[in-house]
C-alpha positions in Angstrom: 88.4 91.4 113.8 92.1 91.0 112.6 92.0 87.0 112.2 88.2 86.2 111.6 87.1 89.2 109.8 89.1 88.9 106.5 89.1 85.4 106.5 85.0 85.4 106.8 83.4 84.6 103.1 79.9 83.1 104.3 78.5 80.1 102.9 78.4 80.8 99.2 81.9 82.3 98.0 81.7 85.7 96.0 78.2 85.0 94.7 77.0 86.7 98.4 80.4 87.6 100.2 79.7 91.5 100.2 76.3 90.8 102.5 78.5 87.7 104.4 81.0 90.2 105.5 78.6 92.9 106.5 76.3 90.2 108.8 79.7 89.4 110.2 80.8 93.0 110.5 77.6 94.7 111.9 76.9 91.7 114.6 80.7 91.5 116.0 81.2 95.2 116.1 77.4 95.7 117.8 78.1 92.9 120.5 81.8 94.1 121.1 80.5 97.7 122.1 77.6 96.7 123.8 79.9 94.6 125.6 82.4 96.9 126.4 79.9 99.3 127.3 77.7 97.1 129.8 81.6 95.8 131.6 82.8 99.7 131.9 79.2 100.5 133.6 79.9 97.4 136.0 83.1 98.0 137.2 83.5 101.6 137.3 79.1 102.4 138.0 80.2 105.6 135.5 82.1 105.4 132.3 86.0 106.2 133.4 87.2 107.3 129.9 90.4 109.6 129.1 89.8 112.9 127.9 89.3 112.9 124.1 92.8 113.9 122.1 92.5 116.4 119.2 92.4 113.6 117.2 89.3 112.3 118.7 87.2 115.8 118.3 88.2 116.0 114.6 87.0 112.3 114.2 83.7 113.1 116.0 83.2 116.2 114.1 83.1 114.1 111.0 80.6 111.9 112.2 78.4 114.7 113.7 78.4 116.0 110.1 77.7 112.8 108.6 74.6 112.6 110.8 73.2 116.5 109.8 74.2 114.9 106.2 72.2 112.2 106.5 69.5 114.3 108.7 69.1 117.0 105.6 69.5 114.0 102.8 66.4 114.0 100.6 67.2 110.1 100.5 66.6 109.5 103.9 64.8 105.5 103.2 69.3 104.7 102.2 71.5 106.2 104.4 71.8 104.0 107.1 72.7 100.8 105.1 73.6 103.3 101.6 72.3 102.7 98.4 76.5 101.4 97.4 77.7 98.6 98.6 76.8 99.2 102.5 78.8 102.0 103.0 75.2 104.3 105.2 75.5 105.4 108.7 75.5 102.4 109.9 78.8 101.9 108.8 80.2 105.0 109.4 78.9 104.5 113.5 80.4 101.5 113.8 83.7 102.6 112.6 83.8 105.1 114.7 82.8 103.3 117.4 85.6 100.8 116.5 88.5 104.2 116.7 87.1 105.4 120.0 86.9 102.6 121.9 90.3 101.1 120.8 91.8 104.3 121.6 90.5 104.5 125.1 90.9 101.0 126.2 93.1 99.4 124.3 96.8 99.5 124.2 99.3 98.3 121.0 100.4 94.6 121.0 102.8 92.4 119.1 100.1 90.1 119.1 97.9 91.8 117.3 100.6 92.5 114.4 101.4 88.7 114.2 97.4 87.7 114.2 96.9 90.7 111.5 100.1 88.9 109.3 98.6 85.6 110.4 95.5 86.1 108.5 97.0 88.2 105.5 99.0 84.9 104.8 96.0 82.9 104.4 94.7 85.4 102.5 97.5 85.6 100.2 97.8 81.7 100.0 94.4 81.2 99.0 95.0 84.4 96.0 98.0 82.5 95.2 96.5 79.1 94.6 93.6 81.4 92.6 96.1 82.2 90.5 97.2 78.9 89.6 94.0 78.2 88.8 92.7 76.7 91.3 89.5 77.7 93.2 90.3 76.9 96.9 87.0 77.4 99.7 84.8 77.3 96.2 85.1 81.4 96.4 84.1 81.0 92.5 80.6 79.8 91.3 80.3 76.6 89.4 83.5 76.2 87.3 84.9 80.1 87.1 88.0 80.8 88.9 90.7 83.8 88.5 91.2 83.6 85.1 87.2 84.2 83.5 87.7 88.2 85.1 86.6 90.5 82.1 85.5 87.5 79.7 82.4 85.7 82.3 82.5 88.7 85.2 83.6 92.5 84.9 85.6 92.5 88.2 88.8 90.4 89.9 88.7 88.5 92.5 91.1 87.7 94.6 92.0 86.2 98.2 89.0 85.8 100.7 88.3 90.0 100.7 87.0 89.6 97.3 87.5 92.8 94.8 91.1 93.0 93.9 91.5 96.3 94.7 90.0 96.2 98.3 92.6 93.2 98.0 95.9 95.2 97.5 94.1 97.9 100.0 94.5 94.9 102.8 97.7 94.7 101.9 98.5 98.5 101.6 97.3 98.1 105.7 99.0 95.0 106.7 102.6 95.1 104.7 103.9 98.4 106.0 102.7 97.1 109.9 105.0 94.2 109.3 107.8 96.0 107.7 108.2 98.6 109.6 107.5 96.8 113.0 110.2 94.1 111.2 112.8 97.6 111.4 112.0 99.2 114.2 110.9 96.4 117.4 113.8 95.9 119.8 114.4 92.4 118.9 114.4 91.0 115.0 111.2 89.7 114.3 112.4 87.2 112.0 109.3 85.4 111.2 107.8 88.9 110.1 110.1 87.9 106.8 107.7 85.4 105.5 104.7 87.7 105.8 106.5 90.4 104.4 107.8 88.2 100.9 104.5 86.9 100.7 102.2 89.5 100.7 104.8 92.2 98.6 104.4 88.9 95.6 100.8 89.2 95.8 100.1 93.1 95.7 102.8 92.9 93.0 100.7 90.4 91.1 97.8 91.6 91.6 99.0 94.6 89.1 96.9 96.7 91.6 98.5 100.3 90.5 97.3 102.1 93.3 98.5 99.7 96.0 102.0 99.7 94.6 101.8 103.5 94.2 100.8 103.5 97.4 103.5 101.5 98.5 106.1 103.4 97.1 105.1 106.6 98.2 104.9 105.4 102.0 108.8 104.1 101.5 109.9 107.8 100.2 108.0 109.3 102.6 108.3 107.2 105.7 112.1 106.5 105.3 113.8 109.8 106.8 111.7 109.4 110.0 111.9 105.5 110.7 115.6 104.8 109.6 117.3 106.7 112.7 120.2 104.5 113.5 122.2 101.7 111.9 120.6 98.5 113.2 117.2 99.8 111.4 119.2 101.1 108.7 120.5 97.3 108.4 116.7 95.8 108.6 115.4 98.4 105.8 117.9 97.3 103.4 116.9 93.1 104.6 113.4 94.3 103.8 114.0 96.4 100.7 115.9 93.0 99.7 112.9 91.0 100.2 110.7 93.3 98.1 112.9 93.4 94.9 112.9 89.3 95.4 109.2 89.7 95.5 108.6 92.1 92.8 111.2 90.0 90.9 109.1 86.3 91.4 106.1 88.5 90.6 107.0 90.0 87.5 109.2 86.6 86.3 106.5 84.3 86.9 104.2 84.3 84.0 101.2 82.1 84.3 98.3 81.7 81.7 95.4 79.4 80.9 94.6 77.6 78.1 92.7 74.8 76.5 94.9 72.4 78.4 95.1 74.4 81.3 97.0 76.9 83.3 100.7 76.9 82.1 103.5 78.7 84.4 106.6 79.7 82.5 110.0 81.7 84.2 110.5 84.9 81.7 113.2 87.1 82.1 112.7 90.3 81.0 115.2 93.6 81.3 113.1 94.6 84.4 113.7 91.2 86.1 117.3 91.9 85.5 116.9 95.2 87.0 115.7 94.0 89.8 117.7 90.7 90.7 120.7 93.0 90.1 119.1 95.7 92.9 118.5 92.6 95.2 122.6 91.6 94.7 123.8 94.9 95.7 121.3 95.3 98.6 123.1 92.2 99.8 126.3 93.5 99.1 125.7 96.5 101.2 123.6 95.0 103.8 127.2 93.3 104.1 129.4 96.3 104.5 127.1 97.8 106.9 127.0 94.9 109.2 128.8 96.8 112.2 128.0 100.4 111.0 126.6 103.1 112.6 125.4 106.7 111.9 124.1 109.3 113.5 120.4 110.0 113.2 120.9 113.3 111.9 123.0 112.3 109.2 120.5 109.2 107.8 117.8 112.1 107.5 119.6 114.1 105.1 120.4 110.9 103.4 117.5 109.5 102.9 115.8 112.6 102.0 117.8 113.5 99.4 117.1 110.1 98.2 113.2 110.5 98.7 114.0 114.0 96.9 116.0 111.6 93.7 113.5 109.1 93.5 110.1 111.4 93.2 112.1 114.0 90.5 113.7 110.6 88.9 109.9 108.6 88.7 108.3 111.6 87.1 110.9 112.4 84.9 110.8 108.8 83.9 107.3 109.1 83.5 107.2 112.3 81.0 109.4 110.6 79.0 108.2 107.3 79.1 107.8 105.7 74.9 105.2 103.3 75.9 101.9 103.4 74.6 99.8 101.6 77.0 99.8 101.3 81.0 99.9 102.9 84.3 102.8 104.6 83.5 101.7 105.6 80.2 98.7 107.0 81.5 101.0 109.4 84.0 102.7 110.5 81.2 100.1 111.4 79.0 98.8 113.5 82.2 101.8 115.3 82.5 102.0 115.9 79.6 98.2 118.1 79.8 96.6 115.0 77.7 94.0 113.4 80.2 91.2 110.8 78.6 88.4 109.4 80.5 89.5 105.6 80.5 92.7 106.6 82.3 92.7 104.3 85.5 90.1 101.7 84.3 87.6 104.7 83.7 88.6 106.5 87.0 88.9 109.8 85.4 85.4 109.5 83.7 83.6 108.4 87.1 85.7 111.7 89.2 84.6 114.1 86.5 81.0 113.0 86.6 80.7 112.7 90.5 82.6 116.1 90.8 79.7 117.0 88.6 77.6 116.5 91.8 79.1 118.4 94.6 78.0 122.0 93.7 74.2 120.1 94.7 75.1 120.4 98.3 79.1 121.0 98.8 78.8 121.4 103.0 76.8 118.3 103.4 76.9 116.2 100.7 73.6 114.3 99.1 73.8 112.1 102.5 75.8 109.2 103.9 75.7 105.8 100.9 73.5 108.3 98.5 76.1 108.5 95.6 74.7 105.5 93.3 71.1 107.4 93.6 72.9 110.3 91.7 75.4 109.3 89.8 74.3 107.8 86.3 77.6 106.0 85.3 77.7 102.5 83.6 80.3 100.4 81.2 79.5 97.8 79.1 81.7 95.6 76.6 81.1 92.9 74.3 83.6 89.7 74.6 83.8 87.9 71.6 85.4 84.4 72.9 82.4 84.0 75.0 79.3 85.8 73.1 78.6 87.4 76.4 78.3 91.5 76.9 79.4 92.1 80.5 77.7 95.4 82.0 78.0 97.4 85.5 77.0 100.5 87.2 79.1 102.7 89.5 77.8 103.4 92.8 81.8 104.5 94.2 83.3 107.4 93.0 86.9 105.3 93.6 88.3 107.5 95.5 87.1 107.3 99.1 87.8 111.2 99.9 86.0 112.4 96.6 83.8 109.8 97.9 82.9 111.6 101.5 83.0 115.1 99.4 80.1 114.2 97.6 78.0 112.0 100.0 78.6 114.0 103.4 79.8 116.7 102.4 82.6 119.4 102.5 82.9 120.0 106.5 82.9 115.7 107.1 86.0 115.9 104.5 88.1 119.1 106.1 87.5 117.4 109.2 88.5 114.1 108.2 91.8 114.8 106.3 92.3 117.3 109.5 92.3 114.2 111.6 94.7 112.2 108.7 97.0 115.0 109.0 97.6 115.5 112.9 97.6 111.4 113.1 100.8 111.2 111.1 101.9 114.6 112.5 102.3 113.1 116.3 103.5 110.1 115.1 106.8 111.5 113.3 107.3 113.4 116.9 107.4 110.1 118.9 109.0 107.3 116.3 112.0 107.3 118.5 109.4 106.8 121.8 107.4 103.7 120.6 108.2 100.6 118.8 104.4 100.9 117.6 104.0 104.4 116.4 106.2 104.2 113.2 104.3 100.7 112.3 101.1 102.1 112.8 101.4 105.5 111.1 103.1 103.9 107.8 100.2 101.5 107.6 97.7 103.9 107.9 99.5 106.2 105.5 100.1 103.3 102.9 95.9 102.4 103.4 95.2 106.7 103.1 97.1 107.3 100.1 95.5 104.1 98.6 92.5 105.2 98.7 92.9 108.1 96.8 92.1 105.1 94.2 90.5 102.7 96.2 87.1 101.9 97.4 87.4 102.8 100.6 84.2 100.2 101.9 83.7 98.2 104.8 85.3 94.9 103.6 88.8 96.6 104.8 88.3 100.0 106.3 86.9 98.9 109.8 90.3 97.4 109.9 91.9 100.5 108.9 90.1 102.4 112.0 91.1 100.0 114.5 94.5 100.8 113.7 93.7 103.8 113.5 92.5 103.6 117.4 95.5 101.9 118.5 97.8 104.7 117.0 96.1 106.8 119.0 96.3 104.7 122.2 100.0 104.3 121.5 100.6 108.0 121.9 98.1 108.8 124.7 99.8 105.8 127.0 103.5 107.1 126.0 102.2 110.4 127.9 103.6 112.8 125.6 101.7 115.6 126.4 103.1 117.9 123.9 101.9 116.6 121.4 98.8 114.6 121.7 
């Protein structure tokens, strides 16, 4: 799942890569548990699991609610496979199945964090020759590549995941793991560099504001708890170096298409300068900290105040921001009480009208995939340079908790952000105890705050649960009873 999965695309590109990836998904996932299931039954004559953590219950309470949801639906022919883009019961089982059974029987690796960046590289190599213009594996039909997106086809594509926002939400899972892992294993993981450079210059290209909103909350957030000492405080600032070189290539790099082709050009821009002047003084003080060390308690107040600075520094910024287009533009308008529909590509439009729909049932939702039966949302818009009036229909509210609101309803939600909540919870009490926890938590929290924006379907999430599982298995086999 962590080196095949993503990299699967099926025979025929994007033209069928949603169906490609479920075949592979379903029939992996199936065999793997029945597997598992027929060894355990073999070995042991009875199933020898551990007893299920708090965790666990709150996940199977979600799932027993989807099921009533999907038991009371009056669209009972589409929940198992949904009437969305596969996102049913089906789905949801095998997810779940996917948590449990990595949390009972599987145990945290290093191995698994390399073959996760392993296959994100390849992932990012192939977006980044997309973006050159080149169409690598034939993803692209005939002669499109990355550059027709909203003049041939209403959506981006990017990478072998397809969408580019389930895209950046592969990276929102896979760049925290490596960063944090990079800070906190016992012994520098120096390849982990790489992985980290490379996938930070594609989320930042892919201009994927949720993922890099995403990102930057899970650094203010996660920084007080995982920089306890002054080795890790000597990796974050190496990492925090490689991102600003990142975001700098990223946002320097200016690549277009024309007549005679795609054209790259090296801009600098006051922003570059910003931030090749942040990557100098990183350097600088990576330098004078080289034999430093500080006490753990003194780093927290430290770098909370700082998390404090930067979140009352980005929304002042943002309420005074003088642009008049962009993600940032858009925050300030909302702070400012002035909210339009188009904000985030039409997200506000699709959450007001699927908000619209959970008075209809509010504990159970209209049933598990239902939410394109219901919602009546579409977008059109004429391009002129190719004569060509590009239409879709909306069958994700784009926000995957809004998303289980009003398709399973209230009790699978409180349950379900329950289960978030206690996650990251146990993992802030035993940082210090595992080399895994920190990793683990900051990428699920990077993927969870995501996709408050995202998707949330099936091309990345079962992903997101086996981590998910392992998380759990990290705490259970450090025994710390008090908390798990």
């Amino acid at each position: 799942m962590l080196l095949f999965f993503p990299l699967f695309t099926g025979f025929r590109g994007y033209s069928d890569v949603t169906l490609s990836k479920y075949l592979f998904f379903v029939s992996v996932t199936a065999l793997w548990l029945i597997a598992l299931l027929v060894i355990e039954v073999i070995r042991r004559a009875e199933l020898g699991v551990n007893k299920l953590t708090l965790v666990g219950v709150l996940i199977l309470i979600y799932f027993v609610f989807c099921c009533i949801s999907a038991i009371f639906s009056s669209f009972r022919a589409s929940v198992l496979l949904g009437e969305g883009r596969f996102d049913g019961l089906i789905t949801t089982f095998l997810c779940v199945g996917i948590f449990f059974c990595v949390s009972q029987f599987a145990h945290p690796k290093k191995a698994y964090i390399y073959t996760a960046c392993l296959a994100v590289s390849l992932n990012c190599i192939v977006a980044v020759l997309q973006i050159l213009g080149y169409n690598p594996l034939h993803l692209f039909p005939g002669t499109y590549n990355f550059y027709d997106a909203g003049m041939e086809f209403s959506s981006t594509f990017l990478g072998t995941i397809g969408n580019a926002d389930l895209f950046s939400a592969y990276i929102c899972l896979i760049l925290p793991l490596a960063s944090i892992y990079y800070i906190s294993a016992k012994r520098r993981p120096l390849a982990l560099m790489y992985f980290v450079l490379l996938t930070a210059f594609c989320l930042f290209k892919s201009g994927v504001a949720g993922g890099l909103l995403a990102l930057a909350v899970t650094a203010v957030v996660a920084s007080p708890f995982i920089i306890t000492n002054g080795e890790r405080l000597r990796r974050a600032l190496e990492i925090a170096f490689l991102l600003s070189i990142s975001a700098f290539l990223a946002f320097s790099i200016k690549i277009t298409e024309g007549a005679s082709g795609v054209t790259v050009n090296f801009l600098l821009s006051r922003f570059s300068e910003v931030l090749i002047i942040a990557a100098v003084l990183l350097v600088l003080l990576r330098l004078i900290l080289n034999k430093s060390d500080f006490a753990q308690t003194t780093l927290k107040i430290i770098f909370a105040g700082l998390a404090t600075v930067a979140i009352v520094s980005g929304l002042l910024t943002a309420y005074y921001w003088k642009g008049s287009e962009g993600s940032i533009y858009e925050l300030s308008q909302i702070l400012h009480g002035n909210i339009k529909d188009s904000f985030g590509s039409s997200r506000i439009l699709i959450w007001r009208k699927s908000l619209k729909l959970v008075p209809e049932s509010l504990l159970l939702g209209g049933g598990p995939g239902t939410l394109a039966l219901r919602l009546d949302v579409s977008f059109s818009r004429f391009v002129a340079e190719t004569g060509k009036t590009l239409s879709s229909s909306v069958d994700n509210t784009h926000n995957y908790y809004l998303g289980i609101l009003v398709n399973t309803g209230l009790l699978s939600l409180v349950a379900y952000i329950a289960a978030q909540g206690i996650s990251l919870f146990k993992a802030v009490k035993a940082v210090k105890l595992s080399e895994f926890c920190g990793a683990l938590a900051c990428c699920l929290l990077c993927y969870w705050v995501q996709d408050f924006f995202g998707l949330g379907l099936f091309l990345v999430s079962p992903l997101m649960w086996l981590f998910w599982g392992l998380l759990v298995s990290s705490l259970r086999r450090k025994a710390i009873d008090s908390i798990v």
